[in-house]
N, C-alpha and C positions, 0 to 999 in steps of 0.2 A: 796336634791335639788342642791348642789353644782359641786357631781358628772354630773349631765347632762349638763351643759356647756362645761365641760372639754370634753367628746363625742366627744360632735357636734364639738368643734374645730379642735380636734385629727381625727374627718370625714373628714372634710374642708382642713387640713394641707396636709394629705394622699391623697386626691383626685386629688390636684393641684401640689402635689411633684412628682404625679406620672410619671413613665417613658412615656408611648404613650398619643399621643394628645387626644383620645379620651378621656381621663379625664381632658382637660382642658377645662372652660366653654366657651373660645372664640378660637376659630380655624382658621385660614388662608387657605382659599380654593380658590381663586384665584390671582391671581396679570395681571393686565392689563395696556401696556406701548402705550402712544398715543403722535403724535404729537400735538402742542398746537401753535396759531400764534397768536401772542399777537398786529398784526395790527389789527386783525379781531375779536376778542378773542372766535375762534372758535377751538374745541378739535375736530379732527378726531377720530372720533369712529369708523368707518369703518377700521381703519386702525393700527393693529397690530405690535409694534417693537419687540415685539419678533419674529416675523416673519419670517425665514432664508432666506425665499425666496424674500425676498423684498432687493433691492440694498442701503444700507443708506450713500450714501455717500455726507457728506459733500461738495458742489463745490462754486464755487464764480461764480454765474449768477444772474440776477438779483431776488429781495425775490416774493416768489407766495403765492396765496390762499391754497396751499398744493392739488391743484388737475394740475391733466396733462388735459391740451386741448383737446388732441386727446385721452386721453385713461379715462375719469374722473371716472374708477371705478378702480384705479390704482394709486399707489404714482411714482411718477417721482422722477430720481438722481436729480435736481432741486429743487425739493422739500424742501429740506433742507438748505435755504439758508443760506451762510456764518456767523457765529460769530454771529448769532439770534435764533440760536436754543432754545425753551424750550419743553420740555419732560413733560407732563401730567401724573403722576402714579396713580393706584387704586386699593387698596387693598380690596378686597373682605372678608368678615370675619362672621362667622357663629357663634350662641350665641347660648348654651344652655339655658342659663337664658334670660327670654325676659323683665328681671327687672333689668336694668342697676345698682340701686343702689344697688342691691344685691354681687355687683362682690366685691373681696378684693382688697385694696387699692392700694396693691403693682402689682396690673394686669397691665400692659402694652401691648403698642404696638409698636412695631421698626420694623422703616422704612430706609434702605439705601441705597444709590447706591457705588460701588468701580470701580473704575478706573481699568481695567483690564491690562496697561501698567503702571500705577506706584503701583500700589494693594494700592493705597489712599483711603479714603472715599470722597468723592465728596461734599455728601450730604445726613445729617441727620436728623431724627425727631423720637422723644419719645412722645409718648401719652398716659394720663392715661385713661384707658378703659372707663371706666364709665363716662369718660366727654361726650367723645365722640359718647356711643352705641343710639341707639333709643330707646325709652322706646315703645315695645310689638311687636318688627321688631326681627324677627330670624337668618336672610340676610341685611347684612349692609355694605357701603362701607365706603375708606377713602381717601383722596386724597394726594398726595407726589406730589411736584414742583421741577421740576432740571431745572435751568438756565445755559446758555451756554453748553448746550452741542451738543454732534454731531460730534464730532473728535476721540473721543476716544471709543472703544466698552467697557460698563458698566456693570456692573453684581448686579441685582435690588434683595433686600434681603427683607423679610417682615416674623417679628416672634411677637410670642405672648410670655410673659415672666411675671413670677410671682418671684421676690426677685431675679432675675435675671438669674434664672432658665429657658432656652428654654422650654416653652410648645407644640408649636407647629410655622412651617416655612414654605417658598416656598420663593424661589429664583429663576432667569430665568437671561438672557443676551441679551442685546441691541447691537448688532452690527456692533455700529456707525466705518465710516472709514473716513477718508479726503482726497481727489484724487481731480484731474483735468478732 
């Protein structure tokens, strides 16, 4: 009787120490950076900072709804009004288990953003799994808040970690600039 505990743990240990994500029970399959206007407290979904093609620069005009007059399926250099920026993040995460209490305790999820001119952390959050999953949801998201940003291009990092072992990651870059 005693030998089968020890198995199942030595499965469970093996499975989560393993090198590729596919053996981790929670995975990071997207990350999605949006603006956020906190006059309105309305999140642009439409609207992608990772985006390369999109111009993000910081200017000093007056603050908008985060749409262009003339173009509204479009973000405007405007857009970004001065020293009010906040950034919306969402991590996208996939479960093998659709029974959150099932995860181990030490399952996390880290979320950061780094300064890509001073390689600082900006902005953190650690979250234990299982607070956080859906119970019977396979696809779940998570939400990261960065205040003030917009001057600096960010580099948005999102892993799943067990005893502080990367299980699995995805990172991307917000291309924030500051201009006139």
């Amino acid at each position: 009787m005693s030998a089968m505990p020890s198995v199942t743990i030595l499965l469970l240990s093996t499975a989560l120490l393993g090198s590729s994500a596919a053996s981790a029970p929670v995975s990071v399959v997207a990350i999605q950076a949006m603006p956020y206007y906190p006059s309105t407290g309305n999140i642009r979904r439409s609207t992608d900072l990772f985006d390369r093609r999109l111009a993000l620069r910081n200017v000093v005009i007056t603050p908008s709804d985060g749409v262009d007059p003339l173009h509204r399926d479009r973000i405007a250099d405007w857009d970004i009004p001065f020293g009010t920026t906040v950034t919306y993040i969402e991590a996208e995460l996939d479960s093998k288990e659709l029974d959150p209490t099932k995860f181990p305790r030490d399952l996390r999820i880290e979320m950061q953003a780094t300064s890509l001119n001073t390689r600082h952390a900006v902005g953190k959050q650690v979250i234990v799994a299982s607070s956080v999953a859906p119970s019977g949801i396979r696809r779940w998201r998570i939400p990261f808040v960065l205040y003030g940003t917009g001057c600096e291009p960010l580099r948005i990092s999102v892993r799943v970690t067990y005893r502080e072992k990367s299980l699995s990651s995805l990172s991307n870059t917000i291309p924030f600039s500051c201009r006139e």
